[in-house]
C-alpha positions, 0 to 999 in steps of 0.5 A: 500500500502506497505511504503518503500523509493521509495513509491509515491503518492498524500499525500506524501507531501513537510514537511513545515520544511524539505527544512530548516532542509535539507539546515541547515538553520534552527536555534535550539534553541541552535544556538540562541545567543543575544548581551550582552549575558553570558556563563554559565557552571556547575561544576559537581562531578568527584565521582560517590559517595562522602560526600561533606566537604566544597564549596569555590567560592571566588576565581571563584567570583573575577575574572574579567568577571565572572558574578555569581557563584552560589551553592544551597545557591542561590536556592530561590526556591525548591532546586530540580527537576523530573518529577513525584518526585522531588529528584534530587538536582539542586545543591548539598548540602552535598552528590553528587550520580553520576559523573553527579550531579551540585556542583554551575554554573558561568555565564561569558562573553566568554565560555573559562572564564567561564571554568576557573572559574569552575577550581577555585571553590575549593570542598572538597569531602570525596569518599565513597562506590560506589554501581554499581550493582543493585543486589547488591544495594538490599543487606540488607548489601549495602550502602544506597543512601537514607535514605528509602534505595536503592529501588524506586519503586516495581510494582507486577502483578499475576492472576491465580496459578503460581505453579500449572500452571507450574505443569501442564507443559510438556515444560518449558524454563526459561532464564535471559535477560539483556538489556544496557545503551543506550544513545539517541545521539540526534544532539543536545545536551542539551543547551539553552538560558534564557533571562531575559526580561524588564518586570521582567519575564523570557523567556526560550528557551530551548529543551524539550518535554512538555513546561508547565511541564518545567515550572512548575518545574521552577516555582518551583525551582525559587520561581515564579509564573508559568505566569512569565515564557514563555517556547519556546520548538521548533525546537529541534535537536532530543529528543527520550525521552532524553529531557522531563526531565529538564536538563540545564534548572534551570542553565540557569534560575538561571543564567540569573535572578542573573545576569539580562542578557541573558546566554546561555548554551549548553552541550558538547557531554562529558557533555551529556553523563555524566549528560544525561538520558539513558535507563534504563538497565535490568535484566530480569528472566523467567520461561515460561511453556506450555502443550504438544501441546504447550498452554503457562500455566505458566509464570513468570517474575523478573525484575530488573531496574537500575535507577540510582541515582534519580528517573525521570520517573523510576518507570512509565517506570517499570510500563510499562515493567511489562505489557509488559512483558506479551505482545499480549499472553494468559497465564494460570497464570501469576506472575511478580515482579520488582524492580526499584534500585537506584546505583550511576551509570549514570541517566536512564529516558524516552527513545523511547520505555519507557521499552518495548524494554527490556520487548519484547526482553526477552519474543519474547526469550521465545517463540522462545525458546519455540517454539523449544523445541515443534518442532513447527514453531516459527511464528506458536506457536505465533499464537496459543497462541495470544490474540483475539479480545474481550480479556482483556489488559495485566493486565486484564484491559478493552482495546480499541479493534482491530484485530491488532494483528492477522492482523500483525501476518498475514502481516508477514506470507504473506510477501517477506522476509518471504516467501524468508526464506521458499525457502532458504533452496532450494537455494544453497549458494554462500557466502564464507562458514564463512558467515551464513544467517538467518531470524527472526520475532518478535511480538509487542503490545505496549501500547500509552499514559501515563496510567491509573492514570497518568494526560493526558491532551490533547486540541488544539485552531483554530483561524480565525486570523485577517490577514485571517489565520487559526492559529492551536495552540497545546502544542506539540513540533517538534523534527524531529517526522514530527508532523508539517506535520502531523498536515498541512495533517490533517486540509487539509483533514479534513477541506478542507484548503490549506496548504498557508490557515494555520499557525501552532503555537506549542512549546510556553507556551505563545501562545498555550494550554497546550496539555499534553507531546510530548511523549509515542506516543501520539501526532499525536493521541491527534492532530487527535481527538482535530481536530474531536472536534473543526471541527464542531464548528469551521466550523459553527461558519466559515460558520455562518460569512461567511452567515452575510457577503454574505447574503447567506444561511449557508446550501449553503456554505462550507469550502474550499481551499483559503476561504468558497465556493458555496457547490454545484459549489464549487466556491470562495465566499469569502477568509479567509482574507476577512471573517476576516475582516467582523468579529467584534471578533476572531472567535475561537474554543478551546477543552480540554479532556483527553487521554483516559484510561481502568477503572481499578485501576491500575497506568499505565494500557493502553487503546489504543494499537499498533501492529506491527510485525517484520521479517529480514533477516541478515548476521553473519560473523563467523570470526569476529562475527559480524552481518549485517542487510540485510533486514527488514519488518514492518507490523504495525496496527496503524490505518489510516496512517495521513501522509505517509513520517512521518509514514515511518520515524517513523518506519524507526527512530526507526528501526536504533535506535532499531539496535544499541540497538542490536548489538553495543550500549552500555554505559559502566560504571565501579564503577559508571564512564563512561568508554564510553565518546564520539562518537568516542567509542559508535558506532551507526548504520550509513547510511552504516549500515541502506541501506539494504531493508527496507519496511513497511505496514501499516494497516489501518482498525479499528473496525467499530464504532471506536472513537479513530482514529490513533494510535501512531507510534513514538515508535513501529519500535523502540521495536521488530527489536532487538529479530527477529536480535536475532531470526535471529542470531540463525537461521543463527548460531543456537546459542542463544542471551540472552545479548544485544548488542551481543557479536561478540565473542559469533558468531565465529567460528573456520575457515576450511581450504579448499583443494580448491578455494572457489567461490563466488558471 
């Protein structure tokens, strides 16, 4: 049944934290506040590139209130942080490489005095070269960021003979995409509150998408045992990628451990937009080649990454571009080579979609582009050059496999809105003439997880608590993804609970398992198969109390709403609360496995796939240039749909973020300085922007024998809307987009003046 915002049912259910977060009376972890509390602020570099001279703090220091000044002299631990390389500095001790790095921190009793004391922290800079450019940065002439160069990562895939492939090419399109900065803009900026406790450990209460990995690396950095560090990491305001990185987190730390009371930190939206991760912008050349009848031959791809100035999770997300930019398609020969640059622009990282974003708008341009020079209907060369069922991965890897790709590809060609573009041409137009209407589609293979080579864990723990609650533990986080209710409507159906049965406990290091990340649309899927692991011994050890208890059989008895049931009257027996109180011990079942992946040698290679196909219809204004989404179709192959209202959220999510990547997001630098500061100049996509048609249909079948359940969806709806508003734009206006956001002044047109009136509707 197709998913749009009037769809009903029986498993659209109440989210348990929707009322609160609708009413606003839930609290993030940023509203938090404790008596005695301190405010802490960190001064950072106003260069994007300077050779720190001096540090001077004792005027900051001697001021009345101000708790601590700090400065990478007061790091006991590793003075550094990232994900997968540890190279950003905490605090900078000689050179700062963007206009976001720590200089020192203050801790102060009100926020007003803690500003004036980063006034008084005197810093002596000498600017240097800013390098802006990654092309640039790779100069045997340019400035070096680091010792080893201004090149992070390089990550090279090739089969086949390129050069003789395109040899053998009657048609041959070759094009540059480039792809902006894009900020996350999440309601809750980064902030938290750090809480030194009686007992000498420390309590964090602070955003992020993996607890243990925050933790870790504050072990790290504070020089501590990770036991002596608790991480609360929900309910988060939004994250989309933004907040698996630390972020204020070793601030507050340090903070609240030299001054031995709580502090609490929380960035301005400026000061997001100036340390924060964004996407990371692309610049990406190919070369595409086909036989007469239109079988792709050849395909080459260069691809280079702004990084920034440190490396988070960079070059995993290069990885990730370089396998899809080869995507669902059979290519004869395949060459691709990439570069992730380090430049002293702002901070690129994690972000819904991890690369594939720009990897799927520049190879969708490539077949549409393709598709007219062979005078064949775009949707149609897809088709003929789709990979089928029992083929490889992208990379040549053993994948998971399904007939998802063709299922989509089918979903679109049978949908309203296309079928409505095939009729177009016969409707006459009741638009003034300066307003032009056209559709586009998109394909989308998107890989789920972190990748061959990448550490994966996955687990959960169910506990018959001794207050007769079923307590489900898991490492994920809550950021708005709906992952509480998907997680209620699976042990409902799986287990046959009632939702009063349950207590969900995630986002706390000291009560749940270490999961792995809430990230790379892997939750929901990790959730499902710890729930198939942990059922069968979890219902018999259950089912096994239940019998000591009621000296009946365990054959005659089933799990159930409010308690174990009679299996054939499907009658009470006995509660939760009662089987509780008949156990001597907890009864617990806990699993820990691994995300599964392809056996092939190659870091980052995926296992499991999403499909999803993509068509809009769209509205461009010729006087203005800009472009109106009107309509909008998702045919997604993810598997069963666990919970319908976070499915369609997802998409829905995903789609509004995907349409600012298209036509109006983008965070402008220039020589390293953010020239776009605040809301009121980084334009993302409202309500009024977001209320055309909207449907999505979900595919839910799976190969027989499956094992490995539902798909993520958290960051599909997020990858093909931009290259079919692009298709769409060319079929209004016949001009084609190869920049992002697009330039309204590529779409005008000079006006005709009319002899007379022009009705419209």
């Amino acid at each position: 049944m197709p998913l749009n915002r009037t769809t009903s049912g029986d498993r659209w259910r109440v989210r348990p934290d929707g009322p609160d977060k609708v009413t606003g009376r839930l609290p993030y972890l940023t509203d938090l506040s404790l008596p005695g509390m301190l405010h802490g602020r960190v001064l950072r570099s106003p260069y994007p590139h300077a050779r720190i001279v001096s540090i001077r703090t004792e005027k900051a220091k001697a001021i009345p209130g101000v708790c601590a000044v700090l400065t990478s002299a007061d790091v006991p631990g590793l003075n550094r942080f990232g994900i997968a390389r540890p190279d950003q500095p905490v605090f900078c001790e000689d050179r700062v490489r963007f206009i976001g790095d720590a200089v020192a921190a203050v801790a102060a009793e009100t926020e007003a005095l803690a500003a004036y004391a980063l006034t008084q922290i005197e810093v002596d800079y000498e600017p240097l070269p800013v390098v802006d450019d990654p092309e640039s940065a790779l100069s045997p002439d340019s400035v070096k960021l680091f010792e080893h160069g201004n090149v992070l990562h390089r990550s090279d895939y090739g089969c086949g003979d390129v050069e003789a492939g395109f040899a053998a090419c009657r048609h041959i399109v070759e094009e540059t995409y480039s792809t902006p900065r894009q900020m996350h803009t999440y309601m809750e900026t980064e902030g938290g509150l750090f809480v030194p406790e009686p007992n000498g450990r420390l309590t964090v209460y602070a955003p992020t998408q993996h607890g243990f990995m925050d933790r870790m690396q504050l072990a790290r950095i504070l020089n501590r045992p990770e036991a002596d560090i608790r991480v609360v990491s929900s309910p988060i305001g939004g994250s989309f990628g933004g907040k698996d990185e630390l972020n204020v987190q070793p601030y507050g730390a340090l903070l609240a451990l030299a001054c031995g009371r709580p502090v609490k930190l929380h960035n301005s939206r400026w000061e997001s937009v100036r340390a924060g991760l964004k996407r990371h912008p692309m610049k990406i050349t190919m070369k595409t080649g086909t036989d007469e009848h239109g079988r792709l031959l050849a395909h080459q791809v260069r691809i280079v990454s702004d990084a920034g100035p440190y490396s988070t999770l960079s070059a995993e997300v290069l990885n990730f571009a370089v396998e899809h930019v080869i995507g669902p398609y059979r290519f004869g020969a395949v060459k691709v080579e990439s570069v992730s640059v380090f430049t002293n622009n702002g901070m690129s990282g994690e972000f819904r979609g991890f690369g594939g974003n720009q990897a799927i708008f520049a190879l969708e341009g490539q077949m549409d582009r393709l598709a007219e020079k062979l005078g064949i209907d775009p949707w149609t060369f897809r088709l003929m050059n789709m990979r089928q069922p029992g083929d490889p991965g992208p990379l040549g890897q053993p994948i998971a496999q399904t007939d998802g790709a063709r299922q989509v590809w089918e979903a679109l060609a049978d949908c309203r809105l296309w079928k409505e573009k095939a009729a177009a041409g016969n409707r006459s137009e009741t638009r003034p003439p300066w307003i032009k209407t056209g559709y586009g589609a998109a394909l989308v293979m998107h890989g789920a997880g972190l990748g061959v080579g990448i550490p994966d864990p996955a687990g959960g723990r169910l506990t018959l608590a001794g207050d007769g609650k079923i307590e489900a533990a898991f490492g994920y986080e809550e950021f708005g993804q709906g992952l509480i209710a998907s997680l209620e409507q699976m042990l409902i159906e799986q287990f046959g609970f009632d939702a009063q049965d349950l207590r969900i406990v995630i986002g706390d290091t000291d009560a749940v398992p270490d999961s792995g990340s809430s990230t790379a649309s892997r939750a929901t899927s990790m959730m499902w198969q710890a729930l198939k692991r942990l059922h069968p011994p979890f219902a018999t050890a259950l089912r096994k109390q239940a019998s000591r208890a009621l000296g009946v059989g365990m054959e005659k008895l089933v799990l159930g709403r409010g308690g174990i049931r009679d299996a054939e009257s499907g009658s009470l027996l006995i509660s939760y609360g009662e089987l509780a109180k008949t156990a001597s011990e907890p009864i617990v079942a806990e699993t820990k496995f691994a995300y599964p992946t392809s056996p092939v040698d190659r870091v980052g290679a995926h296992y499991l796939y999403t499909y999803a196909s993509v068509a809009v219809k769209v509205e461009v204004n010729t006087l203005t240039g800009r472009v109106k989404l009107l309509d909008q179709f998702h045919a997604v192959a993810a598997g069963p749909v666990v919970n319908p209202q976070g499915y369609l959220g997802q998409i829905e999510g995903g789609s509004g973020m995907a349409l600012g990547f298209a036509l109006t997001e983008d965070a402008v630098m220039d020589k390293g300085m953010y020239l776009t500061r605040n809301l009121d100049t980084y334009l993302i996509p409202t309500i009024a922007e977001l209320s055309g048609g909207f449907e999505v249909l979900p595919i839910e079948e799976l190969p027989e024998g499956d094992k490995h359940g539902p798909r993520g969806v958290g960051e599909i709806g997020s990858v093909g809307l931009a290259p079919a508003i692009a298709a769409a734009v060319h079929d209004a206006v016949g001009k084609r987009v190869n920049k992002l956001p697009i330039d309204p002044a590529l779409l005008l047109e000079k006006p005709v003046f009319l002899n007379k009136a022009v009705e419209w509707r």
